[in-house]
C-alpha positions, 0 to 999 in steps of 0.5 A: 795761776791764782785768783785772789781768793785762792791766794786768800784761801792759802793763807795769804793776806792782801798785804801779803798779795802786794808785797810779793808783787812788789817784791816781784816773786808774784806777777800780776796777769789783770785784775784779780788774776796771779802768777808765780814770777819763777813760772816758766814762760811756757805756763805764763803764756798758757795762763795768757791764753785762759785770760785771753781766749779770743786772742791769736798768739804769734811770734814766738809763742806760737812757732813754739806751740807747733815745736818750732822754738822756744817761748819769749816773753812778752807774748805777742798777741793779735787782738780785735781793734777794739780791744782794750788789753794793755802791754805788759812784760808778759803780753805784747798786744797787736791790734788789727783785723782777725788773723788765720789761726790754727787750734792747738790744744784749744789755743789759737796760734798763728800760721807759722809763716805769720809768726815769724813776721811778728817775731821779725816786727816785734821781738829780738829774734836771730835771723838764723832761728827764724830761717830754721823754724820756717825750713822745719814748718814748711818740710816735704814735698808741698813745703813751698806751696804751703808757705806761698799759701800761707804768706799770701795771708800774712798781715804784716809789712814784713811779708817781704822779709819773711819771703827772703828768709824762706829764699835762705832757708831750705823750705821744702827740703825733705831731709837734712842731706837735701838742706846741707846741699841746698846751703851748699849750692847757695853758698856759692851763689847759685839759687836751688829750688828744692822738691821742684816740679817737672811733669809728673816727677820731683826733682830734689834740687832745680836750677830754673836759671839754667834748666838744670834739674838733680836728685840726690839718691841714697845707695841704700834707698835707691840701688837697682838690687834693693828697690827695683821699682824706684830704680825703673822710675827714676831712669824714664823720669830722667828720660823725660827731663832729657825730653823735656829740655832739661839737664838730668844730674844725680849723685850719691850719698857716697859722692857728697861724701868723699867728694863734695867740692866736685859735686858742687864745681859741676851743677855750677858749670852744667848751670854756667854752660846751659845759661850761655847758650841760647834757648837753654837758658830759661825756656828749654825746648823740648823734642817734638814727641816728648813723653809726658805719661809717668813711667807707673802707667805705661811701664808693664813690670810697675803694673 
């Protein structure tokens, strides 16, 4: 970025300066203010963001910040509604109320889950990129409380749209097998919940329609001779789904692998079966003296 002495102290006559924005080779950022047209859309935004200090960047210019996805043009940005910045081919300005934003590198940038709203509201951007953002923003064990946490504060009348899309992407999937499984299991129309929640335990994938529960364990991770302690868990945590009114699954690497079909066929009909019979089918009941205590504060070997 150049201001108009700089561009006068290399040389450059003011008739130079109009006719290389005429020509277009030289983008004019405000008043006094320049930038290379062949800049890449990462430098153009960085030079936005030294004009704009105050602004919150969004939509794509932010999702690419956090390592999300690529930078389009025009940037959009969340200014104060009393600012008079005018839309251009390199900004695209919102006017609203002040936005949560994060500080990257000293930029503010938008909440992921904002971002894509704005991306979704004002620029052409595929379906199938924001899904893949929203899953790798909103990644672990606490995505889906993050994301929920996070879109109870978008400021968009896209919120709606950016909850179905997380529904479709794996948000809260922890590892690429869990995402091929989650894509599987929506596939033929079940709706998984990953990391879910029972108790003191994480079950990779839920089914809360039909009180069904599956992990999804690596031989290499989880076989009793290579990790004891995860082993001895990972029985009481079965035990206490069992206990608690729900129906324990588990497969292999190995099973996914060579027999995905008949992975698939059997959460659909251990889904199929618990929803039609009555008193499984949303509200599972549990034996009278179901174990609530975790396995690592009762078990004397995990000591």
């Amino acid at each position: 970025m150049w201001t108009r002495n700089e561009l006068l102290d290399l040389g450059l006559t003011d008739y130079q300066i109009r006719s290389r924005i005429s020509k277009g080779t030289l983008l004019r950022l405000r008043r006094n203010c320049y930038i290379a047209a062949e800049a890449s859309a990462r430098d153009k935004v960085a030079a936005l963001a030294q004009l704009y200090p105050e602004a919150v960047f969004s939509g794509t210019a932010a999702l690419a910040a956090y390592g999300l996805c690529e930078v389009r043009l025009p940037a959009v940005i969340r200014v104060d509604n009393s600012c008079r910045i005018q839309a251009d081919d390199l900004v695209y300005t919102v006017r609203s109320r002040p936005v949560p934003a994060n500080r990257i590198k000293g930029v503010k940038m938008a909440l992921p889950a904002q971002a894509v709203a704005d991306a979704l509201s004002f620029e052409r951007c595929s379906e199938g990129v924001l899904k893949e953002t929203l899953a790798q923003a909103y990644r672990g064990l606490n995505g889906r409380g993050r994301f929920a946490a996070d879109l109870e504060r978008v400021s968009s009348k896209k919120r709606h749209a950016v909850r179905e899309l997380a529904e479709r992407a794996p948000v809260g999937t922890a590892s690429k097998w869990e995402q091929r499984m989650y894509h599987e299991m929506r596939r033929v129309g079940l709706k998984p919940v990953p990391n879910f929640r029972l108790g003191p335990y994480t079950w990779d994938l839920s089914f809360e329609a039909g009180t069904t529960v599956a992990d999804l364990d690596s031989l290499y991770y989880h076989a009793p001779e290579d990790n004891h302690r995860e082993f001895l868990i990972r029985t009481w945590k079965t035990n206490h789904a069992v206990q608690h009114g729900w129906a324990p699954l588990k497969f292999t690497d190995e099973c996914t692998d060579y027999h995905l079909k008949l992975v698939v066929e059997t959460v659909q009909e251990t889904v199929a079966h618990r929803r039609s019979v009555r008193g499984l089918k949303s509200r599972p009941h549990k034996v009278r003296r179901a174990l609530a205590t975790p396995a690592w504060r009762f078990h004397q070997s995990l000591f």
